[in-house]
N, C-alpha and C positions, 0 to 999 in steps of 0.2 A: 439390877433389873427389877426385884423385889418393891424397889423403893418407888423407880419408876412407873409400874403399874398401880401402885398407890396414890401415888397423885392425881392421876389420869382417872382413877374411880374417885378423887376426892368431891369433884361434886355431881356424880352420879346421884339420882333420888333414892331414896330411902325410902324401906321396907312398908311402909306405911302408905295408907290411903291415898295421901294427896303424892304419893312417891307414885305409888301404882297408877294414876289421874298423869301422872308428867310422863309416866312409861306407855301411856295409852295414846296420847297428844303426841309424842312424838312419832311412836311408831304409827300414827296415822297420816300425821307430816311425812315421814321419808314413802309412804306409800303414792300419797298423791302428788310428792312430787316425780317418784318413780314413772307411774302415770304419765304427769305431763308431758316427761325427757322421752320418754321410751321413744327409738325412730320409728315412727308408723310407716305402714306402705301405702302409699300413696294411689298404688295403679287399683286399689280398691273404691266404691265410691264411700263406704262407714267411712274410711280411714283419711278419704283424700281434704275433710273441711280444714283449716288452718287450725292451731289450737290458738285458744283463748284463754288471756291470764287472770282467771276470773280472783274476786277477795282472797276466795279460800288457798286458790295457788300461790297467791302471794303469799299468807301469814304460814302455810306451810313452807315457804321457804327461807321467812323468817325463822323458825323456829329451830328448822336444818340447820342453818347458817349460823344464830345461834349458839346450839349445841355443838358447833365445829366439825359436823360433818357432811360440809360443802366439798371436801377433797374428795371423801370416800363417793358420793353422792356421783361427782362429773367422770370419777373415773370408773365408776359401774356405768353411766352413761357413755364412755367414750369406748368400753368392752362392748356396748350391746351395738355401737356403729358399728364397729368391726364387725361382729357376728351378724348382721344384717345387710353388711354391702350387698352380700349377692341380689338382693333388690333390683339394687341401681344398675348392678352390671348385668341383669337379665334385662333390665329395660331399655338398656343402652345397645344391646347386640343386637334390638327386635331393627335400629335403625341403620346397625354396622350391615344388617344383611339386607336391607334395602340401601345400601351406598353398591355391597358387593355384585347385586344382583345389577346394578345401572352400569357397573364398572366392566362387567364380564360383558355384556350382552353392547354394548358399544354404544349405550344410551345417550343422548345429549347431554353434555356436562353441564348444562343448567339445567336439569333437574336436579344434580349434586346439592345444588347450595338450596330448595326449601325442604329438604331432608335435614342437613346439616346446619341449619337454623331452627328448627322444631325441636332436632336431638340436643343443643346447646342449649333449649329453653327447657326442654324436661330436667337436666341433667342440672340447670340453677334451680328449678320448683324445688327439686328434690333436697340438694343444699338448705334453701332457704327452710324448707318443711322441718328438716332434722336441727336447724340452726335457730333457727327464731326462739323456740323456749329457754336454748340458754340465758336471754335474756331477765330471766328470772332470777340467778345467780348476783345482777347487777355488778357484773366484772368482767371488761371489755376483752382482758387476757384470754377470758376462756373463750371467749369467742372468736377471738385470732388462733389461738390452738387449737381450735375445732374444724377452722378452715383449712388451717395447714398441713390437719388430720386427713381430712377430707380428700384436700386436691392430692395428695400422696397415696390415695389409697384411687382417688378415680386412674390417674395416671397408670401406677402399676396394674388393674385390670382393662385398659384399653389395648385392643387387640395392635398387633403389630403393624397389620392394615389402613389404623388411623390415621399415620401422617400422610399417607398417600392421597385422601378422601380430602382432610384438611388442606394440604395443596393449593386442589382442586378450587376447592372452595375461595382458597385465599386467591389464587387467579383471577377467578370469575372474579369476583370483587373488585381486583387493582385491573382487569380489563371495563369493568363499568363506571368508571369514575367518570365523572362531568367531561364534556368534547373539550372544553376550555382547560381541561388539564393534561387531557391524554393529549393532544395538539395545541397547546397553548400558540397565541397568534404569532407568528416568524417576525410584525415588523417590527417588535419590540428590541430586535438584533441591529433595525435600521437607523435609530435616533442615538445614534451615540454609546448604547449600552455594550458596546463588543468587549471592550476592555473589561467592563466589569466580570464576564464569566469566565474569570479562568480558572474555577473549579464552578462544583453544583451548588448554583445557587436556590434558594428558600424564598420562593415567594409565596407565603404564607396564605390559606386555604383552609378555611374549618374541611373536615370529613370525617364523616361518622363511618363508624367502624363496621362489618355485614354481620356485626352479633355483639350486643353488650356484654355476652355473658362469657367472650373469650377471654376476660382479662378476670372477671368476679369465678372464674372456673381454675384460673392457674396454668389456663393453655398457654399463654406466657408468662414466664421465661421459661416453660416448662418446653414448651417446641420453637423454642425461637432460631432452632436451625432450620425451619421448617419455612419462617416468613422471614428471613434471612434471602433462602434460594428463590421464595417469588421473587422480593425484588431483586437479586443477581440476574434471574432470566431475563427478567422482562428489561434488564440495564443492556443486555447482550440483546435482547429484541431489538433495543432502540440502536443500538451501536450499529448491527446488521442493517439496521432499515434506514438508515441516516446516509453509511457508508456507501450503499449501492444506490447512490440518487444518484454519484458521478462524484469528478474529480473538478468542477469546474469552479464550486467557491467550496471554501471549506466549510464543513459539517460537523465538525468539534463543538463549535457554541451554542447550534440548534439542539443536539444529543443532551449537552449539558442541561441547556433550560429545560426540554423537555422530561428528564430525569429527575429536577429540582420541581416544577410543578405539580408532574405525576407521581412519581413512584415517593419520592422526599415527605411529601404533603399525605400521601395514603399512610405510609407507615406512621409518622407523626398523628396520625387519628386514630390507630390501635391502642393509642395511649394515651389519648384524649383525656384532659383531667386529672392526669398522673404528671405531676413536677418533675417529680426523680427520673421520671422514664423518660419524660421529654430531655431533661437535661441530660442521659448519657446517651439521645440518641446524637447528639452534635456530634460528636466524635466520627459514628456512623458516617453521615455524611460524606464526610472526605477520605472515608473509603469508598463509598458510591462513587467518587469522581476517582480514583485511583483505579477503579473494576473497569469503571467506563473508557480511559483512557487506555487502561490495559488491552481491553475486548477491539478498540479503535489500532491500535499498535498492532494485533494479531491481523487483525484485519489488513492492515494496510503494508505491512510486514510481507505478508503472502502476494500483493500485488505490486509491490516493489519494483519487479522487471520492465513490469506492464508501464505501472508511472513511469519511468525513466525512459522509457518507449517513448512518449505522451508528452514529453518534458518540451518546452517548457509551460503547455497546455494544461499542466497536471501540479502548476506550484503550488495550488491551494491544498491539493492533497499531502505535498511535502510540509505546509506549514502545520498544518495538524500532524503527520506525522511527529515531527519534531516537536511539537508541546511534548506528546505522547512518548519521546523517547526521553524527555527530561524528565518527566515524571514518574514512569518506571525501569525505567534507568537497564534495560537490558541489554545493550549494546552488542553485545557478543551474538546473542539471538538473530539482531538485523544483519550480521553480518555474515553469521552460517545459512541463514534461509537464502541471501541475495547470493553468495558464492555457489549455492546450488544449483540456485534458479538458471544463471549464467553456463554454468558447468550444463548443465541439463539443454537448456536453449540456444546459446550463443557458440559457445566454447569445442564446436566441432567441426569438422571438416565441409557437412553442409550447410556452413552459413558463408557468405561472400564475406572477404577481408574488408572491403567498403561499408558493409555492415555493420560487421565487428568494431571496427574504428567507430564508426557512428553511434555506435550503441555505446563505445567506453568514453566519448566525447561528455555524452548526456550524463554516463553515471557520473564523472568530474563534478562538471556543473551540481549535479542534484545532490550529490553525498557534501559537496560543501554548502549547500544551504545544512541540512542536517546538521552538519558537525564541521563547523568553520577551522579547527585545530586541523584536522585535515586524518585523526589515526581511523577513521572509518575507512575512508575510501583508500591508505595505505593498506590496510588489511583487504579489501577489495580488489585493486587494484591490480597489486602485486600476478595474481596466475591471468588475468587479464593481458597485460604487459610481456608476460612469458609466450605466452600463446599469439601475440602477433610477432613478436621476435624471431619465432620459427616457422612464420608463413614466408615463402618467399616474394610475395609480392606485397606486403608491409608497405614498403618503401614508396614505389610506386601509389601507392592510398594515399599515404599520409603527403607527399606534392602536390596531387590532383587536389587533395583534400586542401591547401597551402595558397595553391594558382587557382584551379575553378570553384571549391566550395564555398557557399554561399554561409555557411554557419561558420566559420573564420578569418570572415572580413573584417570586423571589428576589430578580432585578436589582433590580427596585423597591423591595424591604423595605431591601436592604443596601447599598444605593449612596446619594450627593450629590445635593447639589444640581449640576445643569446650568447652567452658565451662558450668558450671551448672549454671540454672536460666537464662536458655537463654530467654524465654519470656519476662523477664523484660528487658533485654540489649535489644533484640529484637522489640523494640518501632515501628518503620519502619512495621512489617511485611514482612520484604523480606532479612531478613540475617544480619542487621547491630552489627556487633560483639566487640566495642570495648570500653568495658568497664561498667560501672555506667550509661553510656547517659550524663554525667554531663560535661556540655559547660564547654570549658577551657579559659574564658577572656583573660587572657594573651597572648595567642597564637596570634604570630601575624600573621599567617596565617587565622586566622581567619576569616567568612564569615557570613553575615546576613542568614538566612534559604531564599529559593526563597519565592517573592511571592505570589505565588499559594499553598503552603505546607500548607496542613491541621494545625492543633492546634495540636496531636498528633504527629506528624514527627519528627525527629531527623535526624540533616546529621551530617555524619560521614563517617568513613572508612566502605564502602560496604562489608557484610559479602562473605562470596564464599557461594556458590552453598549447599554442603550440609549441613552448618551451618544452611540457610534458610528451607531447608525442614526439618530440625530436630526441627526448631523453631516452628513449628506449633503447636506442643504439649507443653506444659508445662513445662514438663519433659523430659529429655533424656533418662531415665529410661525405659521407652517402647519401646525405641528403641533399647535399649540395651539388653531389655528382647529378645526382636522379632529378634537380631542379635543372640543370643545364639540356639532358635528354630533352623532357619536358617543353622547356622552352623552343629548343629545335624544333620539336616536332609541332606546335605548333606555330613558328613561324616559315616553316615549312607547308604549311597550309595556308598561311594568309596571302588576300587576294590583292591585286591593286597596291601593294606596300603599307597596307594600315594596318600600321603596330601600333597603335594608340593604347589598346588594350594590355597589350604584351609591355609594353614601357610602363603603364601604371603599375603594373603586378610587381615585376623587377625594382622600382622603386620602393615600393613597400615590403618587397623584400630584404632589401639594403639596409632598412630597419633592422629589422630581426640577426641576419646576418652577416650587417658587415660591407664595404663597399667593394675590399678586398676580395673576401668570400665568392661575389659576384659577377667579377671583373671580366669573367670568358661570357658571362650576359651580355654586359657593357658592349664587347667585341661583336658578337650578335645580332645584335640593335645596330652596331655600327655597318657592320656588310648588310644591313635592311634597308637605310638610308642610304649607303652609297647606290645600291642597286638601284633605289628609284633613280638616282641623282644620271647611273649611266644607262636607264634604259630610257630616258628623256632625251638623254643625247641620242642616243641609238636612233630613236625613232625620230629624230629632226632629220638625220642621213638617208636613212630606209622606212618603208612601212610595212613594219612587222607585226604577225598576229603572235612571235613569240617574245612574252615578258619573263627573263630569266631571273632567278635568286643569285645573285652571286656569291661566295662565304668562302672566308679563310678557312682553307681545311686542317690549319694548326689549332684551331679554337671551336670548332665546332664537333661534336660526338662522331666516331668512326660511322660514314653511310657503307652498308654492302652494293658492290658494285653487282649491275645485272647484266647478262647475256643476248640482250632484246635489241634486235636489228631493225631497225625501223621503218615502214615503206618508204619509197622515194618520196611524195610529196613532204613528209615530215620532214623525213633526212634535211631533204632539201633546202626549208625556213629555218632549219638548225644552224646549218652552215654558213646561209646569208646574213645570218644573227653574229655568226662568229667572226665572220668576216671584216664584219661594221666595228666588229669591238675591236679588234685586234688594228685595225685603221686608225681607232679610239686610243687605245691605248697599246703602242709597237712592241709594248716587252713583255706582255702576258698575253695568253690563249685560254679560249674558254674550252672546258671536258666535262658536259653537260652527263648527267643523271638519269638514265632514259626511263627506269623506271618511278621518278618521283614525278609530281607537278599533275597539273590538271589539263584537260584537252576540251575549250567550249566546241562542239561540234551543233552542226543544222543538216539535218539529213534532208536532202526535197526528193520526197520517192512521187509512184504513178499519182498516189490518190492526196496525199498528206505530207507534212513538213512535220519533224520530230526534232526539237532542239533538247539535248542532255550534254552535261557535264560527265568528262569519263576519264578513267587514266589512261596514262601511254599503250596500255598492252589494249584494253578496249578499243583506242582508235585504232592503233594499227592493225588490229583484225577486221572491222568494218573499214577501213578502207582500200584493203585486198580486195572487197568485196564491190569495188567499182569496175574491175575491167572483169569480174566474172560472177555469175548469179549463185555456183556452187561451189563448196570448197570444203575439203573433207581436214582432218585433223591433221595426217599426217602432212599436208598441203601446206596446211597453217604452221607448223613447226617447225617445216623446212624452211622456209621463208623468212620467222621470226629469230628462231634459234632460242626457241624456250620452251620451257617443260609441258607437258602435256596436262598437268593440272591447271596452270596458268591459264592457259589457252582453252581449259571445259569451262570453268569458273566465267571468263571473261565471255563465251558463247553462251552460257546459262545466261548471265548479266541484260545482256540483247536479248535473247528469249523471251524475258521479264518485261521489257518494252515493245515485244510482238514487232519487232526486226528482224529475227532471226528461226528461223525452226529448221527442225531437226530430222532428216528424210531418211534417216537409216546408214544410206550409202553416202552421205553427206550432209554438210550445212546450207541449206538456200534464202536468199536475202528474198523475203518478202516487199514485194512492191505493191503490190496492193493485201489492204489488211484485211479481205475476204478468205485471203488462201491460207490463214491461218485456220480459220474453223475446217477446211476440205479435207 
């Protein structure tokens, strides 16, 4: 150590005159450059002029520098920063308490930012004030360690308060950008460009930043979680304000641009000038389009039931959807929100089974645009399926749904045949039709199942539409029974023998299942034809107002027979009906239905003529009512020989066309429609 200190004094001056002249020089040097470094305060006006490097501070700093105590020198300089900050941070609170006082008192958030512009340019004077004369040193190091000094020492005395203020500030900002950014023009989506945004795209925007001194300050990267969350919100702004325009063209690629010109292009101007920062903001980006996508998926996610409501009115919203579920890939999410949804809205006792069908129809359809592999809407599906299997009138839906609905015409024209034992091919629960299930290895199309597919799943060729609702049951067998009813009953109602309609349906059902399957149809169809065939005959013999259904009653659904005696005039045309046929043909008798079939009636009363359509038990109560004006219930019952519901029902019915009222002591046939209002 000894030896050490010797050196170190080796060319110290010496005792002598011109020693003492170099001990005098210098220590007037270290004073005036003392002098120049010292941090002045600025909020005075002596202190507040710039310094100036005049001769003398230079060759004084020569002389420092020199004698090699340029280290000792910066770092007495960089102890007196420290012990002087509280300067800056009392000059800085005089602004924190005018942010606090805007903030509490519910001031217009613009006045936040020329606060918060004024305190960013004190807070660079100040810098700049205590920073400039290191220049005198001529060593760029020190003055990168003095800033790094600096911003580390502003940071840890900036009250806890600041990033809240900053915020603010950075909102305001990215809500006053240029109208051509914040809304950049939509037709730019119309020429062709759609393809190209399928992330956030950069269509490049000079923008200056709401303060140069945010970056020469160190407020970034020091709060870059701060202008992070601006643009997160304002991504969730645009995702919200995008989404709720409708469901009618998708909103994904407006969102995107808009996010790519606005929010992309602001932040890219915080670092205006900065290489490095522009370069790792790319990265950023496609997180921006991930946020956005995500924020669109929550969104759309939540309205899921509604789409599928909406469907197929709402494909646009499914196609964004589905970008959005490839992108972040949450699958299980759409799956627990839509199981809710249903469970919550659908899945209860007050919803009509017509509905329900209706609603699991759409989700098919829409869960395979989604997810064409089909393990979404298996995981869907599944308590859906359960829950009409335990309704008992399932069955009945899904015929009507088969014969009159207008959403599985198509399915019928364009689809296979169904085969039996669809349950078991039906692994899936949502229509998978083809074949055993048994994976074919060879196939070199071939494909692993996704990873999310239950243990149970099977992919394969997606069944159609009514494969799937047939698969719910077991058996097709009930459905085929319920398609026979069905038909019954309405060729039980057809007028004149035109089955034109009823024949196209049955043939398109033949399709689906089978010629066999259908063959008590066939039979059907055939006692519809015959009928016309023998009531043509009928009516060349006699002229009859009654046109009978004739039908094999081995082939057609059990009808319950009724108790209804019919007045004589009806009786009557029954019998001369049966008569003609039985002349027609000697080895059958007709055993007519009294309560099925329709009755055209023309009432001609005092004042009016009422022609209606009625059944058997309506006519034969109004036509009691020709040989007498009153007739009380038990009158009518005796007569008919039927229940006393039948017969209020069919007097309410007349009531309804102001034929009939109701006197207390009996029923009296209005003849003139005055004596209704008495």
């Amino acid at each position: 150590m000894a030896l050490i200190s010797a050196l170190n004094d080796w060319n110290l001056p010496s005792t002598s005159a011109q020693g003492a002249r170099q001990y005098e020089q210098l220590a007037h040097a270290l004073k005036v450059a003392r002098q120049y470094l010292y941090p002045r305060d600025i909020s005075t006006s002596r202190s507040a002029a710039k310094p100036v490097e005049t001769p003398d501070v230079t060759a004084a700093f020569q002389l420092v520098l020199r004698d090699g105590r340029g280290s000792t020198l910066y770092s007495e300089f960089m102890d007196a920063v420290e012990a002087r900050f509280y300067l800056i941070t009392q000059d800085a609170q005089r602004y924190i308490d005018q942010l606090n006082v805007s903030h509490a008192e519910d001031v217009d958030e613009e006045l936040v930012a020329p606060i918060m512009t004024e305190m960013l340019e004190r807070l660079a004077v100040w810098q700049r004030a205590w920073g400039v004369p290191l220049r005198a040193f001529g060593d760029s190091k020190l003055i990168g360690s003095f800033t790094s000094t600096f911003h580390s020492l502003l940071h840890s005395t900036l009250p806890s308060i600041f990033p809240e203020h900053l915020l603010i500030f950075l909102q305001i900002s990215l809500n006053n950008l240029p109208k051509h950014l914040i809304n950049p023009d939509p037709s730019e989506l119309t020429h062709g460009n759609q393809q190209m945004f399928q992330s956030v795209p950069l269509n490049y925007h000079k923008v200056s930043p709401p303060s140069p001194h945010l970056s020469r300050l160190g407020i970034f990267p020091r709060f870059s979680g701060t202008l992070s969350k601006v643009a997160y919100k304002e991504i969730e702004r645009i995702a919200k304000e995008e989404s709720e325009k409708g469901w009618d063209v998708r909103r994904l690629t407006r969102a995107r641009q808009r996010v790519g010109d606005g929010v992309a292009n602001w932040l890219s101007g915080m670092f205006e000038g900065n290489d490095f920062a522009q370069a790792a903001l790319r990265p950023m980006f496609s997180r921006f389009d991930y946020y956005l996508c995500k924020c669109f998926f929550d969104i759309r996610t939540d309205e899921l039931f509604d789409i599928i409501v909406d469907f197929p009115d709402s494909m646009a919203a499914l196609e964004d959807l589905k970008e959005c579920l490839f992108k972040v890939d949450q699958r299980l999410e759409l799956v627990n929100k839509l199981n809710a949804a249903n469970l919550k809205r659908l899945l209860h006792p007050g919803a009509e089974t017509k509905l329900v069908l209706s609603l699991y129809i759409s989700t098919i359809r829409a869960l395979r645009i989604l997810d064409p592999p089909g393990v979404l809407l298996h995981k869907v599906a599944s308590p859906i399926r359960k829950h009409l299997r335990d309704r008992p009138d399932t069955i009945k839906c899904i015929v009507a749904a088969l014969v009159e609905g207008e959403e599985l015409g198509d399915e019928n024209e364009n689809a296979g045949l169904i085969k039996e034992g669809l349950e078991d091919n039906d692994r899936n629960g949502v229509g998978n039709n083809d074949g055993d299930g048994i994976e074919d290895w060879s196939d070199p199309k071939w494909e692993p199942e996704p990873v999310d597919a239950a243990p149970e799943f099977r992919s394969g060729k997606a069944g159609d539409i009514v494969s799937t609702l047939v698969s719910i049951y077991q058996s097709r067998e009930v459905i085929i029974k319920e398609l026979q009813v069905l038909l019954a009953t309405r060729l039980l109602a057809v007028k004149d023998y035109d089955a034109v309609k009823e024949i196209r349906t049955i043939e398109l059902l033949k399709l689906r299942f089978g010629e066999q399957a259908l063959h008590v149809c066939d039979v059907m169809l055939k006692d519809m034809a015959d009928s016309k065939r023998i009531d043509d005959h009928v009516q060349g013999d006699i002229r009859s107002d009654v046109h009978p259904l004739v039908i094999s009653k081995m082939f057609w659904p059990n009808i319950p027979g009724t108790s209804l005696h019919l007045p004589p005039k009806l009786l009557r045309a029954q019998q001369e009906y049966e008569a003609a046929f039985h002349h027609f043909k000697p080895d059958k008798h007709l055993r007519f239905l009294q309560s099925l079939g329709t009755v055209h009636m023309s009432l001609e009363l005092e004042d009016r003529v009422i022609e209606v359509e009625a059944n058997p038990v309506q006519a034969s109560i109004i036509e009691l009512f020709e040989g007498k004006n009153i007739l009380t219930i038990e009158e009518l019952k005796e007569s008919l020989q039927i229940t006393d519901n039948l017969i209020k029902d069919a007097l309410s019915w007349w009531r309804e066309k102001g034929v009939l009222k109701d006197e207390g002591n009996g029923w009296r046939l209005l003849e003139v429609a005055k004596e209704e209002e008495s």
